[in-house]
Structures are given as C-alpha cells and as structure tokens.
mmCIF file of the N, C-alpha and C atoms, coordinates in Angstrom:
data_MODEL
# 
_entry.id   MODEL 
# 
loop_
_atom_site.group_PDB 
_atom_site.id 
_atom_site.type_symbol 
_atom_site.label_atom_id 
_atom_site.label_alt_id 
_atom_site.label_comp_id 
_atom_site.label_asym_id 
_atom_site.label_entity_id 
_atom_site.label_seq_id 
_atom_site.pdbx_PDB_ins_code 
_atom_site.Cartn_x 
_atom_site.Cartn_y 
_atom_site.Cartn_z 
_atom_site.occupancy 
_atom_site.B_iso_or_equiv 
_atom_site.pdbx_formal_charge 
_atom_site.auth_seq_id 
_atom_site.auth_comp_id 
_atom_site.auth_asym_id 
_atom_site.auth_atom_id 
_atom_site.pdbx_PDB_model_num 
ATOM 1   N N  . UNK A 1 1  ? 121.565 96.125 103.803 1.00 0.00 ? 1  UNK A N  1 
ATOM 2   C CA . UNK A 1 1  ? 121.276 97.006 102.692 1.00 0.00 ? 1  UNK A CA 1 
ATOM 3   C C  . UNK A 1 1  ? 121.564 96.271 101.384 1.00 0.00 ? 1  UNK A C  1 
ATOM 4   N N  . UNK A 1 2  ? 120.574 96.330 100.097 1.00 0.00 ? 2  UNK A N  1 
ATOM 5   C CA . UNK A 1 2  ? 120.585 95.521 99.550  1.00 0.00 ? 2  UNK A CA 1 
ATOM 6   C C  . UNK A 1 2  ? 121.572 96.376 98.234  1.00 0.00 ? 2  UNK A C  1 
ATOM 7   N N  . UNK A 1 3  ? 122.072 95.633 97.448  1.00 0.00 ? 3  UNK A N  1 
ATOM 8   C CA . UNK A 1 3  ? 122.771 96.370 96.672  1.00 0.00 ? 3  UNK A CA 1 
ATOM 9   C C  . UNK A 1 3  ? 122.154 97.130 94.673  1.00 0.00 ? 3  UNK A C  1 
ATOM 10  N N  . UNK A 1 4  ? 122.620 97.780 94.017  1.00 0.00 ? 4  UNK A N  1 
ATOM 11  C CA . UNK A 1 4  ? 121.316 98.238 92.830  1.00 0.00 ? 4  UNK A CA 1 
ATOM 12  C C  . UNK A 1 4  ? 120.769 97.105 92.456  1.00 0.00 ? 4  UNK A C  1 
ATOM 13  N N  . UNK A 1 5  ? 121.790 96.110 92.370  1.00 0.00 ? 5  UNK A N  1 
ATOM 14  C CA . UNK A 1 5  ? 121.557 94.525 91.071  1.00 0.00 ? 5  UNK A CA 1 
ATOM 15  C C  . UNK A 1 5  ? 120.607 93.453 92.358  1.00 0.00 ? 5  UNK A C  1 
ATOM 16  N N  . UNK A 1 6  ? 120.919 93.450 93.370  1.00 0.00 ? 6  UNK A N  1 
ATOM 17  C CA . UNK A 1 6  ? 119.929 93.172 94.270  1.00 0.00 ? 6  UNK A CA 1 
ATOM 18  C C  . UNK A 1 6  ? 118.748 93.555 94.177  1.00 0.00 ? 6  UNK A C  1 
ATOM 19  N N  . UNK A 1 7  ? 118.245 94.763 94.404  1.00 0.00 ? 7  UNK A N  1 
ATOM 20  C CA . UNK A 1 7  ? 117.047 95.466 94.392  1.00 0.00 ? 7  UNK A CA 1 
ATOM 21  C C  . UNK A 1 7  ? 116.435 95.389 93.067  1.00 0.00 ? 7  UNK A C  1 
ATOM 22  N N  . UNK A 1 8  ? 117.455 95.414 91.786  1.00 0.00 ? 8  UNK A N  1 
ATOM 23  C CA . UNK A 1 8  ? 116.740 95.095 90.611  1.00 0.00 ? 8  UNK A CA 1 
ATOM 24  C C  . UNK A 1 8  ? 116.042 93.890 90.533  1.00 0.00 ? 8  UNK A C  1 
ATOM 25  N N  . UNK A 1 9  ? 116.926 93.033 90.963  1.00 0.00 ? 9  UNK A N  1 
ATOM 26  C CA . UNK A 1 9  ? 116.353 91.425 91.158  1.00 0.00 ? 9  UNK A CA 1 
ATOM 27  C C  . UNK A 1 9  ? 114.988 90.975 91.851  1.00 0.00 ? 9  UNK A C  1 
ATOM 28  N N  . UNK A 1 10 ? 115.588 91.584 93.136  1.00 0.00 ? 10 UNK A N  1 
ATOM 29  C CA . UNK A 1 10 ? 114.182 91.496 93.934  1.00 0.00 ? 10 UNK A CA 1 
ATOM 30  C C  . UNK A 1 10 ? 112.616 92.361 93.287  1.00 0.00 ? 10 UNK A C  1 
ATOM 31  N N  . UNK A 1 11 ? 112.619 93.035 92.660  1.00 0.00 ? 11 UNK A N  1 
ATOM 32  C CA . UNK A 1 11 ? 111.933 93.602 91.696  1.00 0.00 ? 11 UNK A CA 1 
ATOM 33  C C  . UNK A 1 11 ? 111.170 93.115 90.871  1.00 0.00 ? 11 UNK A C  1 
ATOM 34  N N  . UNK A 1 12 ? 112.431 92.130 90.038  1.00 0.00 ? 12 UNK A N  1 
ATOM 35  C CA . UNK A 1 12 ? 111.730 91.144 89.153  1.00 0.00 ? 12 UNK A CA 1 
ATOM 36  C C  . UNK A 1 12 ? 111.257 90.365 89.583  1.00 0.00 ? 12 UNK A C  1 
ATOM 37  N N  . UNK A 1 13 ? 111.850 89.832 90.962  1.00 0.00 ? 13 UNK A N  1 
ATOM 38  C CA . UNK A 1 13 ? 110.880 88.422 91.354  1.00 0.00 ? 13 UNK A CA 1 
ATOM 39  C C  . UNK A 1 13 ? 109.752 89.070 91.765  1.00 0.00 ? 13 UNK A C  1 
ATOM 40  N N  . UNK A 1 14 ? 109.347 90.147 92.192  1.00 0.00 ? 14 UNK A N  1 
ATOM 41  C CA . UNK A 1 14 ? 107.933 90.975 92.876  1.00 0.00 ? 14 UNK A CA 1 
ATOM 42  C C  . UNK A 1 14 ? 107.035 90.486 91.832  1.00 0.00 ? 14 UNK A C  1 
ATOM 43  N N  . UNK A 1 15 ? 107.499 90.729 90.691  1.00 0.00 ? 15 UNK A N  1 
ATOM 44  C CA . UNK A 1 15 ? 106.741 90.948 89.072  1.00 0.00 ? 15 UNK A CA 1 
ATOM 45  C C  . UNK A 1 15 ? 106.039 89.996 88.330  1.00 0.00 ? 15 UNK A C  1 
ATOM 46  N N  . UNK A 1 16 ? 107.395 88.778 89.212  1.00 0.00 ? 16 UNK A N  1 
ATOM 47  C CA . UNK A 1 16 ? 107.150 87.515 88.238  1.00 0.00 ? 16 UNK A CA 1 
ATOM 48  C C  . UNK A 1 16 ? 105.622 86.624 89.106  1.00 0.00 ? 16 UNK A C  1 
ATOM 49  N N  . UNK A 1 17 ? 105.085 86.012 88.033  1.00 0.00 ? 17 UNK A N  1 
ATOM 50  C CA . UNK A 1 17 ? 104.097 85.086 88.671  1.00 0.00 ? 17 UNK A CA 1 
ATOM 51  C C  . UNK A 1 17 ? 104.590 84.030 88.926  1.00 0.00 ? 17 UNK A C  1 
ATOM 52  N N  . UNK A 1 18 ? 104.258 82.949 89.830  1.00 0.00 ? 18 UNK A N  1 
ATOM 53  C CA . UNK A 1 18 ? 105.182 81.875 90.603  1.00 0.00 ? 18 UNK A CA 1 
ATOM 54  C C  . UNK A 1 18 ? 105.211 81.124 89.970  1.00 0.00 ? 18 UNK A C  1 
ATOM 55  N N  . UNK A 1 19 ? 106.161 80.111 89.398  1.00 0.00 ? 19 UNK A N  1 
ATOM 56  C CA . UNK A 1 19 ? 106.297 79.524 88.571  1.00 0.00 ? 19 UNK A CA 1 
ATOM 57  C C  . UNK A 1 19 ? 108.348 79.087 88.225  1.00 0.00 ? 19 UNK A C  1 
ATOM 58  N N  . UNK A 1 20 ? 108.619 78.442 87.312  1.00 0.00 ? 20 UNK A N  1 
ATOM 59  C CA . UNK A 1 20 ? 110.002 78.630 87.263  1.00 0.00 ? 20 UNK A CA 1 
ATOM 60  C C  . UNK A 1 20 ? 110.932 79.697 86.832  1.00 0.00 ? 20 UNK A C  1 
ATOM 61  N N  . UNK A 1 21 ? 110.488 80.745 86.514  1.00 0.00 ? 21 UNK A N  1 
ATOM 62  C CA . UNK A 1 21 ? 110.685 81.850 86.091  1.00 0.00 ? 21 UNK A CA 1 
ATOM 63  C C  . UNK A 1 21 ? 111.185 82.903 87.314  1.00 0.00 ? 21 UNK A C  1 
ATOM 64  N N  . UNK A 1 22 ? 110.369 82.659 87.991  1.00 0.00 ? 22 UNK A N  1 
ATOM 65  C CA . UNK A 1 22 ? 110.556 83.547 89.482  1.00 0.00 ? 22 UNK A CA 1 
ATOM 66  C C  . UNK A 1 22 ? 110.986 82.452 90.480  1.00 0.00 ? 22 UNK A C  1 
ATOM 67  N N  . UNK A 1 23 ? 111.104 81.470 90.761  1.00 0.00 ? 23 UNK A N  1 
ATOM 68  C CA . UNK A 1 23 ? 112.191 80.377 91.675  1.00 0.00 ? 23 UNK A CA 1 
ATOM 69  C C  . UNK A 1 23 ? 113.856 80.762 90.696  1.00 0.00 ? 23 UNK A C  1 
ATOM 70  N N  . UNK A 1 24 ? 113.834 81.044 89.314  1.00 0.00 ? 24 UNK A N  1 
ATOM 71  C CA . UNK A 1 24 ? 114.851 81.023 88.743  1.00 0.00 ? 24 UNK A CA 1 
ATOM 72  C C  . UNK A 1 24 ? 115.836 82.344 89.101  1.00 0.00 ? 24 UNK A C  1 
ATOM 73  N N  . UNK A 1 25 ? 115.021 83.362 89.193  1.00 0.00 ? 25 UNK A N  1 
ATOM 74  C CA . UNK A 1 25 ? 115.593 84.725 89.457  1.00 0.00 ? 25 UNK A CA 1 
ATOM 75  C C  . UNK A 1 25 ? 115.519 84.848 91.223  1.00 0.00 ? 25 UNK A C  1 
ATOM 76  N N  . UNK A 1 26 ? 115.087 83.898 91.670  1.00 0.00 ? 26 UNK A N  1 
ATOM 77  C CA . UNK A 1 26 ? 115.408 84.000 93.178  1.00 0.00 ? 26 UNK A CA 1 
ATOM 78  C C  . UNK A 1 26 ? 116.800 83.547 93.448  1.00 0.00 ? 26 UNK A C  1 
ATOM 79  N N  . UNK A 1 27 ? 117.128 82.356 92.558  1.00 0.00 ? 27 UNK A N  1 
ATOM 80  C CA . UNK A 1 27 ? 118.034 81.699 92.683  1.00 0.00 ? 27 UNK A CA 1 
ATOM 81  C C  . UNK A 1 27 ? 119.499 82.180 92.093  1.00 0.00 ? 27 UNK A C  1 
ATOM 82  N N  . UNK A 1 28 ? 118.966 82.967 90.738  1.00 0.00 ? 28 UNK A N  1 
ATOM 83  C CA . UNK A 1 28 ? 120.314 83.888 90.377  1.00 0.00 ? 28 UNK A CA 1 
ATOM 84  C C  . UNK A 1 28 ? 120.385 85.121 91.730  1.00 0.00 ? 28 UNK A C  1 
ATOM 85  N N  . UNK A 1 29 ? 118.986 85.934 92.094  1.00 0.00 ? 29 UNK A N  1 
ATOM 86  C CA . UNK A 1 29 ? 119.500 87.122 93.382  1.00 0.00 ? 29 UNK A CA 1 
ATOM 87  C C  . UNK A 1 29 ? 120.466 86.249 94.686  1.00 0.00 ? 29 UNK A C  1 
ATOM 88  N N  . UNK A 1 30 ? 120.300 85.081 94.668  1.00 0.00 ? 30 UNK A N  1 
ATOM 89  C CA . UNK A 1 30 ? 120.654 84.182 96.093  1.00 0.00 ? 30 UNK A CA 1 
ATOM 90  C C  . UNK A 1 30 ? 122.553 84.191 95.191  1.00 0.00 ? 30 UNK A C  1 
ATOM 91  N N  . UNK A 1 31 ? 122.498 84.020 94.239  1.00 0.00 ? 31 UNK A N  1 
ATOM 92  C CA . UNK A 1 31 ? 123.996 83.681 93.494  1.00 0.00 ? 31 UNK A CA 1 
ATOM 93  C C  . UNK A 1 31 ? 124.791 85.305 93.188  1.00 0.00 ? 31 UNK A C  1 
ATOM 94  N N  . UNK A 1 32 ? 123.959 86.142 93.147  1.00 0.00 ? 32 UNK A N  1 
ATOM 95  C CA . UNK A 1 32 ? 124.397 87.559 93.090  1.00 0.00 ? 32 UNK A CA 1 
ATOM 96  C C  . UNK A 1 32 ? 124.570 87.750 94.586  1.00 0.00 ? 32 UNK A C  1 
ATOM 97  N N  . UNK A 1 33 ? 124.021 87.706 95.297  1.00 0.00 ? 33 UNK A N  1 
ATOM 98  C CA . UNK A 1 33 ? 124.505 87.999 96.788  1.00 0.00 ? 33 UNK A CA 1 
ATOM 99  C C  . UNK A 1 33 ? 125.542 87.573 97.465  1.00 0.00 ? 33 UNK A C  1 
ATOM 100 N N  . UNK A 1 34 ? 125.968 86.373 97.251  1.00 0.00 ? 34 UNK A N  1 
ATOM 101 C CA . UNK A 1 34 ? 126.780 85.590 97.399  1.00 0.00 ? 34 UNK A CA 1 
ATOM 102 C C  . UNK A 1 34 ? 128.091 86.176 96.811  1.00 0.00 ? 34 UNK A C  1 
ATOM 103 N N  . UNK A 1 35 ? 128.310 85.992 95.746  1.00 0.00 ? 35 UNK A N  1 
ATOM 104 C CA . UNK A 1 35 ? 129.181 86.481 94.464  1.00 0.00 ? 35 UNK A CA 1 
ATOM 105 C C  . UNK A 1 35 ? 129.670 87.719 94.922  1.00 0.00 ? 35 UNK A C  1 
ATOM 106 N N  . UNK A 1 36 ? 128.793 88.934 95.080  1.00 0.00 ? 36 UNK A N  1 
ATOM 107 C CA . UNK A 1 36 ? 128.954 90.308 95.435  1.00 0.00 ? 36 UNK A CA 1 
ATOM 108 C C  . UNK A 1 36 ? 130.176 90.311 96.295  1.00 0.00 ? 36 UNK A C  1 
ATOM 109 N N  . UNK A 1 37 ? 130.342 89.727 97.574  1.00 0.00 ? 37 UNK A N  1 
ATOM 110 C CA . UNK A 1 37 ? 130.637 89.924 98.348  1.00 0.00 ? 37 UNK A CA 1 
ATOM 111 C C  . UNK A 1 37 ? 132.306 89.237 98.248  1.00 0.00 ? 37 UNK A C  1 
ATOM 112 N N  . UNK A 1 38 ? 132.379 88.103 96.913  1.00 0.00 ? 38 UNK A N  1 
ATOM 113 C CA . UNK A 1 38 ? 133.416 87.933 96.857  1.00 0.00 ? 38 UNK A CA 1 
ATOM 114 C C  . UNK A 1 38 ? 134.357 87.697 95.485  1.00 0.00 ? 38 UNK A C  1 
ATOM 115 N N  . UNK A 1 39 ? 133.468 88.009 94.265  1.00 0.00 ? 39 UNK A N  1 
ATOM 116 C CA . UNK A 1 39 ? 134.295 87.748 93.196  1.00 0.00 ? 39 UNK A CA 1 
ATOM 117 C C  . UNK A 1 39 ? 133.529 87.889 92.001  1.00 0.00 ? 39 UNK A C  1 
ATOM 118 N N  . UNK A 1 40 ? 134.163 89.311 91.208  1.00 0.00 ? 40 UNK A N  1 
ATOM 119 C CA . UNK A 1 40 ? 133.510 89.694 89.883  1.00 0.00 ? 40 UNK A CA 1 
ATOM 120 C C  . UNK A 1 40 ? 133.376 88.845 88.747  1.00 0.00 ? 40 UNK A C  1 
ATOM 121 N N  . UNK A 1 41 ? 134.378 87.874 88.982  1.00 0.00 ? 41 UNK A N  1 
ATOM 122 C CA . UNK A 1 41 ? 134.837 86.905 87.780  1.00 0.00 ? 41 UNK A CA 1 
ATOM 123 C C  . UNK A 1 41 ? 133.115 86.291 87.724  1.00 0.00 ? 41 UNK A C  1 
ATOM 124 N N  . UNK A 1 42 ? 132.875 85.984 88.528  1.00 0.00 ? 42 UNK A N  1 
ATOM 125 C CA . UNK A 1 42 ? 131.814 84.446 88.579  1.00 0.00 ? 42 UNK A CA 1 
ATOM 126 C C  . UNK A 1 42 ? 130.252 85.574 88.028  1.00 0.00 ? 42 UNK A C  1 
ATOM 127 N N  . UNK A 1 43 ? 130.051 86.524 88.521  1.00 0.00 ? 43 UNK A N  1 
ATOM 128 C CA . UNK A 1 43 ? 129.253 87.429 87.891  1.00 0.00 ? 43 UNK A CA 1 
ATOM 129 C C  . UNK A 1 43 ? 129.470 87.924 86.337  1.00 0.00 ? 43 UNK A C  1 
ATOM 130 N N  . UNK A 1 44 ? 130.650 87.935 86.018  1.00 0.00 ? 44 UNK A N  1 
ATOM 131 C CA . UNK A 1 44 ? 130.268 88.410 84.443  1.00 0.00 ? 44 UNK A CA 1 
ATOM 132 C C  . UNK A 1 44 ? 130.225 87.157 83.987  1.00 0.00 ? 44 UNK A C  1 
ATOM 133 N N  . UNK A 1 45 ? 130.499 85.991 84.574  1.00 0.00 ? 45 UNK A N  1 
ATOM 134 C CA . UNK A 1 45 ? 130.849 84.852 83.699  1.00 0.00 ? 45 UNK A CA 1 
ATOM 135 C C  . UNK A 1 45 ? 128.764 84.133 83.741  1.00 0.00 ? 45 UNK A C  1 
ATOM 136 N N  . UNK A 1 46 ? 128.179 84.595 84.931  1.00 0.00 ? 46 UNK A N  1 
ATOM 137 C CA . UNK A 1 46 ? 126.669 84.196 84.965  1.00 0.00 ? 46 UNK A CA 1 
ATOM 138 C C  . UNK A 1 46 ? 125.918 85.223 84.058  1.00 0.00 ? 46 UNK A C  1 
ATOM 139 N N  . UNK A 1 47 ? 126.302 86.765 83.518  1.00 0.00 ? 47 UNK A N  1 
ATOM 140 C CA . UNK A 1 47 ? 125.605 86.891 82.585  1.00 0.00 ? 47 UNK A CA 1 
ATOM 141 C C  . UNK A 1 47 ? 125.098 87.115 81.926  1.00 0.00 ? 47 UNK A C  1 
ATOM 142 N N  . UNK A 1 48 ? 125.514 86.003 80.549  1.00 0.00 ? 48 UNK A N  1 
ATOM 143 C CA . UNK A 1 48 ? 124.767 85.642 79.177  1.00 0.00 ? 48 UNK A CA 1 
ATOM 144 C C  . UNK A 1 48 ? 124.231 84.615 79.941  1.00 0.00 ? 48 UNK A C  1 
ATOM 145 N N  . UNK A 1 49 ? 124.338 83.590 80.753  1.00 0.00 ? 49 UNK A N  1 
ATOM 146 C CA . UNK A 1 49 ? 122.992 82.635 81.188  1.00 0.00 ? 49 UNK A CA 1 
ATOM 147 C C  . UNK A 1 49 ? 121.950 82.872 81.542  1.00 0.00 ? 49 UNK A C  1 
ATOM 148 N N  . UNK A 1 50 ? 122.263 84.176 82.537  1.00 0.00 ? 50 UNK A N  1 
ATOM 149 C CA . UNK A 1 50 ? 120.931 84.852 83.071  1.00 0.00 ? 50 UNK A CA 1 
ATOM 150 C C  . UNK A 1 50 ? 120.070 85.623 81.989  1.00 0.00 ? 50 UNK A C  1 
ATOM 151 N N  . UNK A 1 51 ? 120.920 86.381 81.007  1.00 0.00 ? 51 UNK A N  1 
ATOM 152 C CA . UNK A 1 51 ? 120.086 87.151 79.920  1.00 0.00 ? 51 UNK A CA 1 
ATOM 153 C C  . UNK A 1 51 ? 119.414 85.929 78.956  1.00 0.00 ? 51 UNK A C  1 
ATOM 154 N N  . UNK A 1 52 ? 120.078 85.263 78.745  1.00 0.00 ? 52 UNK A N  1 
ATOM 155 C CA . UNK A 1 52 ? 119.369 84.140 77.949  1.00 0.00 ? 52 UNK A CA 1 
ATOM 156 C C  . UNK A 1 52 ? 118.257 83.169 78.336  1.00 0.00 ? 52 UNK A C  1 
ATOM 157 N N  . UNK A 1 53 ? 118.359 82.892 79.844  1.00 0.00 ? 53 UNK A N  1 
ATOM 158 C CA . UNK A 1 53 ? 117.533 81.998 80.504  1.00 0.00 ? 53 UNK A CA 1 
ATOM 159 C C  . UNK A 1 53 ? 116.320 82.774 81.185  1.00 0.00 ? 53 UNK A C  1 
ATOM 160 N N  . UNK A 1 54 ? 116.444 83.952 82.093  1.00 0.00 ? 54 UNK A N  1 
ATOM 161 C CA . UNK A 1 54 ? 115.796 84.884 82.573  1.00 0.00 ? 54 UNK A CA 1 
ATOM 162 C C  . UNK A 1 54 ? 115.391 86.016 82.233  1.00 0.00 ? 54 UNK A C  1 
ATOM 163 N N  . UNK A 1 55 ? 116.017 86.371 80.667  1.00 0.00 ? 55 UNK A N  1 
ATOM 164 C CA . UNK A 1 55 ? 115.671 87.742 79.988  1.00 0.00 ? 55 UNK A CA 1 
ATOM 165 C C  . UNK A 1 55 ? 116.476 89.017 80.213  1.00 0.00 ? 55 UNK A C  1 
ATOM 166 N N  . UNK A 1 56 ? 116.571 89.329 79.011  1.00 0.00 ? 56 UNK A N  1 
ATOM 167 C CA . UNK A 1 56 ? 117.237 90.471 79.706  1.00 0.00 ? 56 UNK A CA 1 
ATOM 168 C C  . UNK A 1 56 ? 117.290 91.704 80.811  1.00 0.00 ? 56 UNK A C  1 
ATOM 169 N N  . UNK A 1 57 ? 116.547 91.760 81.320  1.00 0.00 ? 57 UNK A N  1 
ATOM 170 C CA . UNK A 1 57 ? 116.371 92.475 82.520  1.00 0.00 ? 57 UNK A CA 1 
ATOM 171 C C  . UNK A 1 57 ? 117.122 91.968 83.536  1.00 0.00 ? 57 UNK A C  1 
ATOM 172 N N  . UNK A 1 58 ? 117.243 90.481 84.098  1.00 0.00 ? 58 UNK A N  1 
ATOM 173 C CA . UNK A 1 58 ? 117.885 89.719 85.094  1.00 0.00 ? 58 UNK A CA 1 
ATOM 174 C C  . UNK A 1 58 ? 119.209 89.523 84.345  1.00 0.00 ? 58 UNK A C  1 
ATOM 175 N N  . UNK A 1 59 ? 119.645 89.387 83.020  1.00 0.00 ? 59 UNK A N  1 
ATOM 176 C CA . UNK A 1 59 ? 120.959 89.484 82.960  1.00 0.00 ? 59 UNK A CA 1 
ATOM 177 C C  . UNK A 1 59 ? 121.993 91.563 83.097  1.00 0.00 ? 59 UNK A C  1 
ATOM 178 N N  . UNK A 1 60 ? 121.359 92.235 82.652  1.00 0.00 ? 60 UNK A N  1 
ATOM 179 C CA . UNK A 1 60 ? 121.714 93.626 83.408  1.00 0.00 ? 60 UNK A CA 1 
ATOM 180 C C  . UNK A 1 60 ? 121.789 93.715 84.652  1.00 0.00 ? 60 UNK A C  1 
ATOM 181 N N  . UNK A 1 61 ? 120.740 92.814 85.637  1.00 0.00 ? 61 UNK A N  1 
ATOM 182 C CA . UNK A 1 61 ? 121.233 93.085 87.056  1.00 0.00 ? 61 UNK A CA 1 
ATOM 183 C C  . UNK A 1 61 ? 122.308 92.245 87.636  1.00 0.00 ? 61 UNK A C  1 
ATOM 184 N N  . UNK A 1 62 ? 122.736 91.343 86.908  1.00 0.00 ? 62 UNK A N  1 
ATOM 185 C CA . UNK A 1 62 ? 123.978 90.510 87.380  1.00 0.00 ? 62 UNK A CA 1 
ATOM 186 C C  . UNK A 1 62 ? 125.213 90.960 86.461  1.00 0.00 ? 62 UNK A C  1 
ATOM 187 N N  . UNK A 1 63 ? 124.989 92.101 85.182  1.00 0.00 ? 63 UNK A N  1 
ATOM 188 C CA . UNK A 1 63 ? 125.527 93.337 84.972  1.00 0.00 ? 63 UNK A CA 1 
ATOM 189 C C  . UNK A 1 63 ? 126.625 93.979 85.964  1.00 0.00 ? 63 UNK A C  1 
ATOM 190 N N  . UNK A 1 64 ? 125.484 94.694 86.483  1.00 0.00 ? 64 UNK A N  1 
ATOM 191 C CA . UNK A 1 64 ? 125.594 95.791 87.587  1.00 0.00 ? 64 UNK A CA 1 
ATOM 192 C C  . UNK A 1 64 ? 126.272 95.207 88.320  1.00 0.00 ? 64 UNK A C  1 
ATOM 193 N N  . UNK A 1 65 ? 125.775 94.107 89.564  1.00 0.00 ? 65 UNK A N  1 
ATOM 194 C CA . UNK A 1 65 ? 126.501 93.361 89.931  1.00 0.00 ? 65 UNK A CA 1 
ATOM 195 C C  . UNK A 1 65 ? 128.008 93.104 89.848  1.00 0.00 ? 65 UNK A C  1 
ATOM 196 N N  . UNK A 1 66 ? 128.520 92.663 88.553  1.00 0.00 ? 66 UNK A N  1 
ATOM 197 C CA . UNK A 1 66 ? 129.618 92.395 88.246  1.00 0.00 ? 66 UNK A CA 1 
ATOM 198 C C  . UNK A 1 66 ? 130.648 93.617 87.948  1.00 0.00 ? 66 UNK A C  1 
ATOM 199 N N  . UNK A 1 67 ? 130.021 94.905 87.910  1.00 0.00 ? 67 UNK A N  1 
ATOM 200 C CA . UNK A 1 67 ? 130.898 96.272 88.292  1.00 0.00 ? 67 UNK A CA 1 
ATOM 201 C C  . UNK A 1 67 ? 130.747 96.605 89.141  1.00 0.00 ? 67 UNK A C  1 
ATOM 202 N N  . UNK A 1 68 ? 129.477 96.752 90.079  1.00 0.00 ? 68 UNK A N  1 
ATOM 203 C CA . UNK A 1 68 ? 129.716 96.605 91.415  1.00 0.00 ? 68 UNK A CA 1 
ATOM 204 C C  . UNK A 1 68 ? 130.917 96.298 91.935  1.00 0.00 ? 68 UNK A C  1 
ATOM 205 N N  . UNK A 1 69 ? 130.947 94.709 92.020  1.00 0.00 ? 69 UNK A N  1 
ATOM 206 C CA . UNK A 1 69 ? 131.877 94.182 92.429  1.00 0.00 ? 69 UNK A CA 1 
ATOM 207 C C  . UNK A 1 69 ? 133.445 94.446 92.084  1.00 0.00 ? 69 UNK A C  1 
ATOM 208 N N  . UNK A 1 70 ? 133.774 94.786 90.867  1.00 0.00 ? 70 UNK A N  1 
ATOM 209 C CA . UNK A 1 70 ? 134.899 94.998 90.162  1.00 0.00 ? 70 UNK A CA 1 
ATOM 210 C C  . UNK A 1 70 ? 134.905 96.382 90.996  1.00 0.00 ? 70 UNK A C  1 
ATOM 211 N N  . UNK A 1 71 ? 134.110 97.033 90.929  1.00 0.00 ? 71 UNK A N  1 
ATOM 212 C CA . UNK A 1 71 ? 135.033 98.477 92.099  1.00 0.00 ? 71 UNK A CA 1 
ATOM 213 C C  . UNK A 1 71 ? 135.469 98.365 93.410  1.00 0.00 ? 71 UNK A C  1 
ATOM 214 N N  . UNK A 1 72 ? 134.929 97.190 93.819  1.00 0.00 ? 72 UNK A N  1 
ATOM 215 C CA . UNK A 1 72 ? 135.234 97.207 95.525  1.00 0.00 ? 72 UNK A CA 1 
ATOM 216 C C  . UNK A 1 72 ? 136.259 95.670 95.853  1.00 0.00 ? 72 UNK A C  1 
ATOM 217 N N  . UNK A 1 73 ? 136.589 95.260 94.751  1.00 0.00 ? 73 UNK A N  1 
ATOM 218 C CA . UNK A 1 73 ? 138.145 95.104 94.672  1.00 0.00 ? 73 UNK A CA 1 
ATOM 219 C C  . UNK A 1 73 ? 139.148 95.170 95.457  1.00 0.00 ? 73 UNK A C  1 
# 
C-alpha cells in the first residue's frame, strides 16, 4: 500500500513526459519510499531540492512524506 506522498508522486510521474523530469521524480518517489520507512530527518532535509529541482508539486509530496513519517516515530 502506497503511502499519500507516494501516490502523489506516482501521479506526477503518470503526468510527466519521459524525459529528465520524470526519471527525476521517479528517483525522488524511489528516495521517499525508502526514507518513509526510516527517517523524517532526510525527508524534510530533500524538500527545498525537490521543490526547486522538480517543482513544487514533488516538493509537497516529500512534504507529506516527512510528517508522515514524523508521526510514526
């Protein structure tokens, strides 16, 4: 089961046309999945990279992510 900031992600990559843009947000959902499961720090600290590099849409889902994670603590 995928988690909100997951599903947001996967979303965007649906959206994106192939290119580095969508390998990029595959690669932040592959670093949010990861992360989720073990440490909020490394998620708020990815992002302003992701909002800056991927737009803001992909930095809100590594957002979420990073309270996600901070509740299940």
């Amino acid at each position: 089961m995928n988690t909100p900031a997951e599903e947001r992600l996967v979303t965007l990559i649906a959206e994106s046309a192939r290119g580095p843009r969508r390998e990029g947000l595959f690669a932040l959902w592959l670093m949010v999945r990861a992360a989720e499961g073990s440490a909020a720090l490394v998620l708020s600290q990815l992002t302003a990279p992701a909002r800056e590099v991927l737009g803001p849409e992909a930095g809100d889902a590594v957002t979420v992510a990073a309270r996600t994670a901070r509740l299940h603590l």
